[in-house]
C-alpha positions as CSV (number, residue, x, y, z in Angstrom):
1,X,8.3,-15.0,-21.5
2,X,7.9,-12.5,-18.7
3,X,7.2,-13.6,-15.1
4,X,3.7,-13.4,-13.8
5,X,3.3,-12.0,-10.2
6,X,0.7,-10.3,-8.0
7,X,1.2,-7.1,-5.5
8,X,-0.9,-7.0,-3.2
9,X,-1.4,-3.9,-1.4
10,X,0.0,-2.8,-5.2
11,X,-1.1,1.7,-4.2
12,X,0.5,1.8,-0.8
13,X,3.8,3.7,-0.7
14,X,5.6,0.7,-0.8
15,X,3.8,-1.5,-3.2
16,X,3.0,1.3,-5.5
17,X,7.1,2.1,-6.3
18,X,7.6,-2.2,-6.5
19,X,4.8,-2.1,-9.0
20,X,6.2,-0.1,-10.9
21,X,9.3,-1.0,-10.7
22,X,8.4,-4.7,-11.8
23,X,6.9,-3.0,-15.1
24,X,10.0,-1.3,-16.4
25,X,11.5,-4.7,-15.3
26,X,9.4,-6.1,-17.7
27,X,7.4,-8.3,-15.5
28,X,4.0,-9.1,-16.1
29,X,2.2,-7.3,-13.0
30,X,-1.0,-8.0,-11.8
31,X,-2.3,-5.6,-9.1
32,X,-4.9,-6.6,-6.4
33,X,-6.2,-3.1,-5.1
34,X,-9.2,-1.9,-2.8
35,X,-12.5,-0.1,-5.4
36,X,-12.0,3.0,-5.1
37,X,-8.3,3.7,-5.4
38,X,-6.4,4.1,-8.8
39,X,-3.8,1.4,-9.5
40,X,-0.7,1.9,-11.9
41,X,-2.9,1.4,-15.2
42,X,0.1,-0.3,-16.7
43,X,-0.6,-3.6,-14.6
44,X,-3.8,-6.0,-14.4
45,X,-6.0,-5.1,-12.1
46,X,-8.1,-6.4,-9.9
47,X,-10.1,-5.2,-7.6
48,X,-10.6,-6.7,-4.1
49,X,-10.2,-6.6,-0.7
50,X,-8.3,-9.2,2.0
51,X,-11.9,-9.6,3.7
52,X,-14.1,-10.2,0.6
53,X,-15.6,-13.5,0.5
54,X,-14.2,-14.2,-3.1
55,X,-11.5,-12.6,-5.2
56,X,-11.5,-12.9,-8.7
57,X,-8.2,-13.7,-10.4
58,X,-9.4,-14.4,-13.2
59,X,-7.9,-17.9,-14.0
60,X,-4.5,-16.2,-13.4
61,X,-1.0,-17.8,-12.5
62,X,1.9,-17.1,-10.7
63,X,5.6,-16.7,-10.4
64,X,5.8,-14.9,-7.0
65,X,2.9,-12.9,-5.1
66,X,4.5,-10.0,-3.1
67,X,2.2,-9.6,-0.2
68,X,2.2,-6.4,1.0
69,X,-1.3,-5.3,2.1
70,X,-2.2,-5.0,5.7
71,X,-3.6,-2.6,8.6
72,X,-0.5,-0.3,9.7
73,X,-0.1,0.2,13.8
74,X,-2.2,3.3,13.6
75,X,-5.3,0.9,13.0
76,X,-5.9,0.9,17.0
77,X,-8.8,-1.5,16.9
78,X,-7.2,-5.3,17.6
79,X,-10.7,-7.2,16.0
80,X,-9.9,-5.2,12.9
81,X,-5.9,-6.2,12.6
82,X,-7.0,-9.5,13.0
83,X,-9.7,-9.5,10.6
84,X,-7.1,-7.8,7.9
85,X,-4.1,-8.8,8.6
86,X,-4.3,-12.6,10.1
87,X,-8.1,-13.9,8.7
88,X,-7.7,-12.0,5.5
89,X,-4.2,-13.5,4.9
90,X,-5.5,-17.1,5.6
91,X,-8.5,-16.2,2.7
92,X,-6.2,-14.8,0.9
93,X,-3.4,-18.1,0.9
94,X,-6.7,-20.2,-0.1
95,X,-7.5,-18.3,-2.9
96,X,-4.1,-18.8,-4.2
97,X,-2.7,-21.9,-2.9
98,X,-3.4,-23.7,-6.4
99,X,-1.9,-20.5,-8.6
100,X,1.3,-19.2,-7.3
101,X,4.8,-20.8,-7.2
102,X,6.5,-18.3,-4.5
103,X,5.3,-16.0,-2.0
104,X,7.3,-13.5,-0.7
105,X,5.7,-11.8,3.1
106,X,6.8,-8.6,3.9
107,X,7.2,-7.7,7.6
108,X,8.5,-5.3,10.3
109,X,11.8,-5.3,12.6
110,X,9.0,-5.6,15.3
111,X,9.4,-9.6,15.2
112,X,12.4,-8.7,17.3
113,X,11.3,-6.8,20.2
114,X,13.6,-5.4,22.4
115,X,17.0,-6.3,21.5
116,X,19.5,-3.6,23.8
117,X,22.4,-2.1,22.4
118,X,23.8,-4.8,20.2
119,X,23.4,-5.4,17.1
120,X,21.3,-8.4,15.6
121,X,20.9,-10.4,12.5
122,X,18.4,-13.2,11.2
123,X,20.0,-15.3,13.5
124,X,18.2,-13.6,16.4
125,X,14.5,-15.0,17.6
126,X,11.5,-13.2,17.5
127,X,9.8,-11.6,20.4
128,X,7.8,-9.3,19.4
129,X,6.5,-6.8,22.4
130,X,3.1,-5.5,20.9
131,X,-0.2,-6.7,19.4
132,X,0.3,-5.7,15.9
133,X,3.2,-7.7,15.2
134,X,2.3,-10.6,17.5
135,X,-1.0,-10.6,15.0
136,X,2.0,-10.2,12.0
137,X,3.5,-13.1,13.1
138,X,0.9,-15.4,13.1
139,X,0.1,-14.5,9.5
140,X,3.8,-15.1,8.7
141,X,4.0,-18.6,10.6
142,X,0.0,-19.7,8.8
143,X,2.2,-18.9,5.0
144,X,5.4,-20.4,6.1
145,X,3.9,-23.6,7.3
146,X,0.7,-24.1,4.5
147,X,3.4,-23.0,1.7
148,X,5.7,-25.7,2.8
149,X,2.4,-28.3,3.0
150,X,1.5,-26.8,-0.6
151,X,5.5,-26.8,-2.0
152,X,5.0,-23.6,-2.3
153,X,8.6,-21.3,-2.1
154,X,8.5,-18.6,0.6
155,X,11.0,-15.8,2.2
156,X,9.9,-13.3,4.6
157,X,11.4,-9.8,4.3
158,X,11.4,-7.7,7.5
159,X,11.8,-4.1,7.0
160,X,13.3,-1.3,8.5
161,X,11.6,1.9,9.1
162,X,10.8,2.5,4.7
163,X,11.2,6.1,4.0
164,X,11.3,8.1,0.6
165,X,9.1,11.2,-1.5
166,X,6.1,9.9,0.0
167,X,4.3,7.9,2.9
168,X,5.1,8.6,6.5
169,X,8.3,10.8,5.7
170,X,6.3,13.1,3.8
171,X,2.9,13.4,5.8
172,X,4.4,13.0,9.3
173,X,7.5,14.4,9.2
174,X,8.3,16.8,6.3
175,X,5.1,18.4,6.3
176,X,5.1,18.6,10.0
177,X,9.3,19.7,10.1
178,X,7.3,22.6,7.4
179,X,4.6,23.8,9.9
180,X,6.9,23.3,12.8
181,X,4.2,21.0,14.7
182,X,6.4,17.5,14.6
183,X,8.0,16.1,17.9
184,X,10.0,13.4,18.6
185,X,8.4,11.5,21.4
186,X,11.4,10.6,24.4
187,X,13.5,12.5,22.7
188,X,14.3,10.5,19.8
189,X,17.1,9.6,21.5
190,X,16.8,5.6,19.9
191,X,18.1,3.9,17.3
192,X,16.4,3.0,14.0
193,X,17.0,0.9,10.8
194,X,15.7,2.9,7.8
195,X,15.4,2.3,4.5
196,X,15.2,4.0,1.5
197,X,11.8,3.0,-0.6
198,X,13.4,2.3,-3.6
199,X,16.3,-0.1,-1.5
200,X,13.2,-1.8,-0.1
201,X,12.0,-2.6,-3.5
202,X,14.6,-3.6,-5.1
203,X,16.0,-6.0,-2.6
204,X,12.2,-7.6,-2.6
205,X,13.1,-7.9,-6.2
206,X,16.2,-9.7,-5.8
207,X,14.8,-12.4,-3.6
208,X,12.5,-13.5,-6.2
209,X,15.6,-13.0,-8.8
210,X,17.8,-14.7,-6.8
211,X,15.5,-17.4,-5.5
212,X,16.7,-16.8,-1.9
213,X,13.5,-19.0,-0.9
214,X,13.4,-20.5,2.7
215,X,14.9,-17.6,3.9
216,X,14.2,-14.9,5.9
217,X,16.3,-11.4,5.3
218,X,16.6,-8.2,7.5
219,X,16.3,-4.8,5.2
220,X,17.5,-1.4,6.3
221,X,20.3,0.6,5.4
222,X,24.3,0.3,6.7
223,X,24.1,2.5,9.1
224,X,22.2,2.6,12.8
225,X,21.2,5.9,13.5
226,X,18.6,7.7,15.9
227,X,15.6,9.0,15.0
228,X,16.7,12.6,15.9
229,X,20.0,12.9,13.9
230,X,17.6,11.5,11.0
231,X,14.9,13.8,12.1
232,X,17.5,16.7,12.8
233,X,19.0,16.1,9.5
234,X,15.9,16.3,7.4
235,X,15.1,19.7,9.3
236,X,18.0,20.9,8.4
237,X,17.8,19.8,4.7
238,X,14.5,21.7,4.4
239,X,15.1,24.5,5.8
240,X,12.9,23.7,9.3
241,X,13.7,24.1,13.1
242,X,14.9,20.9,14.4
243,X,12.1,19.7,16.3
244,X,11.4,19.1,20.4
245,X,10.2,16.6,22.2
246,X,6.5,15.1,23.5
247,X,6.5,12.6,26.5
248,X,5.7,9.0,25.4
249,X,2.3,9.1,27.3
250,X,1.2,11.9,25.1
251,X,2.4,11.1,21.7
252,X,0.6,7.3,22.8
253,X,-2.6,9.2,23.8
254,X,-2.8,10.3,19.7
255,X,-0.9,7.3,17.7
256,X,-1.6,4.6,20.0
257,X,0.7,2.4,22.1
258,X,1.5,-0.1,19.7
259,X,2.7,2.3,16.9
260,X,4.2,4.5,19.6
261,X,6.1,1.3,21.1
262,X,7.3,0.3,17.9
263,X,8.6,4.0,17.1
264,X,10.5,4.1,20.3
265,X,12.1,0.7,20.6
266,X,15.9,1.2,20.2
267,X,17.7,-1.5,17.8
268,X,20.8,-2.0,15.6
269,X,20.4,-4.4,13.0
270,X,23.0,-5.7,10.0
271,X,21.8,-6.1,6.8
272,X,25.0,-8.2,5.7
273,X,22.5,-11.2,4.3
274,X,20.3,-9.0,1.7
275,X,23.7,-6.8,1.1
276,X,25.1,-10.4,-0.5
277,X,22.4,-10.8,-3.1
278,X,21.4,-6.7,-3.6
279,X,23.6,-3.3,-3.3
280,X,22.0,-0.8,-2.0
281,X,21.6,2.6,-3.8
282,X,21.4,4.6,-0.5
283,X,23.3,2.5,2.0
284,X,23.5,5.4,4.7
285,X,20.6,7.8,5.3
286,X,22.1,11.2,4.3
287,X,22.1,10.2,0.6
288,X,18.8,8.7,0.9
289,X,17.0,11.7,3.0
290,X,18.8,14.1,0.1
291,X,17.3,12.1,-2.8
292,X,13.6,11.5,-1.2
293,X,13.8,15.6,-0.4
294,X,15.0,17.0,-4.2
295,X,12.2,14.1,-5.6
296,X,9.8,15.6,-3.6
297,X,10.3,19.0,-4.3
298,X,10.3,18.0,-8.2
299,X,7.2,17.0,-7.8
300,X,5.7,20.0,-6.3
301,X,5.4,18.1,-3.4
302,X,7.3,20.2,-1.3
């Protein structure tokens, strides 16, 4: 019998690839999307919203809910990141506190704030520097501690920075890279932990596989690098100039401090835990950039 679980946040970039790549996994999906977008019509759907009163599932159960939906940090207004992603995460957990067997959260290397030059695991402690993931956190800490009341499993996954053919790579930096309009703000001069889409799903994946509950596991790739080598090398794998710079103040003044903040916060992380339970496909970002691009030009994308 296949395994019943829920995605929510199931047409985000993200969400959208695990979906489907629970359904050639044979899993039984069921997707909880907003009305108005179009889910992958090979899953149960269901339409709702973190904020509605009442979600409908429908007298389903589950294996494992991957919860993935939430404001990103270029939602600017704080009342509406805490109404989506800490309120509606609490209605949400009561809606599905008698249904579900596992949860798995997915998070943000933000938890860790400013961690210098060296280079950190799961063993470092949070301290987060902005009001999105402080907001994060508090949703993480509600499911950790009313899944362990319930004896409900839970991990927590924290993610690098998730690229691939879609998303942020595509609409903020290939297309920009294309029109010559993208620039690095401060240079771009710190370091990153990315992570190929499809790496990011399947290491969500093998949590639930491996029943790594109780845990929580850093995801991004083997190697550190800045954000202008992986910038300059996407440039460069298009075709495009290599792009300037903009001054922190300005790029804030359009993005917003908190997303800005988060971009710009240099760290090194080692993904040594999730690499014992998953291998990645794209463990450096070269491969993965080259894959994303020739996907996205297949697709007409590009």
């Amino acid at each position: 019998m296949a395994k019943s679980v829920l995605v929510t946040g199931a047409t985000g970039f993200i969400g959208s690839r695990l979906v489907e790549a629970l359904i050639n996994k044979e899993y039984d999906v069921t997707s909880l999307i907003r009305e108005g977008k179009k889910g992958n019509s090979k899953s149960n759907i269901i339409y709702g919203d973190l904020t509605d009163e009442k979600i409908d599932f429908k007298d389903l159960k589950f294996d494992c809910i991957f919860h993935l939906a939430s404001h990103t940090p270029l939602e600017k207004n704080e009342k509406i990141l805490e109404k989506v992603n800490l309120e509606g995460t609490k209605k949400l957990f009561e809606e599905i506190k008698n249904i579900t067997n596992s949860i798995i959260y997915i998070s943000g290397l933000g938890v860790y704030g400013e961690t210098g030059d060296k280079i950190i695991n799961e063993e470092q402690k949070y301290n987060p520097n902005t009001n999105f993931v402080k907001i994060r956190l508090d949703a993480e800490k509600y499911l950790r501690d009313n899944s362990l009341k319930n004896n409900i499993d839970f991990a927590v996954v924290h993610f690098g920075d998730v690229y691939g053919p879609g998303g942020w790579f595509n609409d903020m930096l290939v297309k920009r890279l294309q029109k010559n309009t993208f620039r690095m703000p401060a240079g771009g001069d710190y370091y990153k932990g990315f992570v190929h889409v499809d790496d990011a799903v399947g290491s969500m994946i093998a949590v639930l596989e491996q029943k790594s509950f109780g845990e929580s596991f850093i995801v991004a790739d083997s190697q550190p690098v800045t954000f202008k080598e992986f910038s300059n090398f996407t440039a460069d794998q298009i075709g495009a100039k290599q792009p300037g710079s903009v001054p922190t103040f300005l790029a804030k003044a359009v993005l917003g401090g908190d997303l800005i903040k988060l971009l710009t916060t240099s760290m090194k992380v080692s993904n040594e835990k999730i690499s014992k339970i998953y291998q990645f496909k794209y463990p450096d970002y070269k491969n993965g950039i080259i894959q994303a691009i020739s996907e996205l030009k297949e697709s007409n994308k590009i």
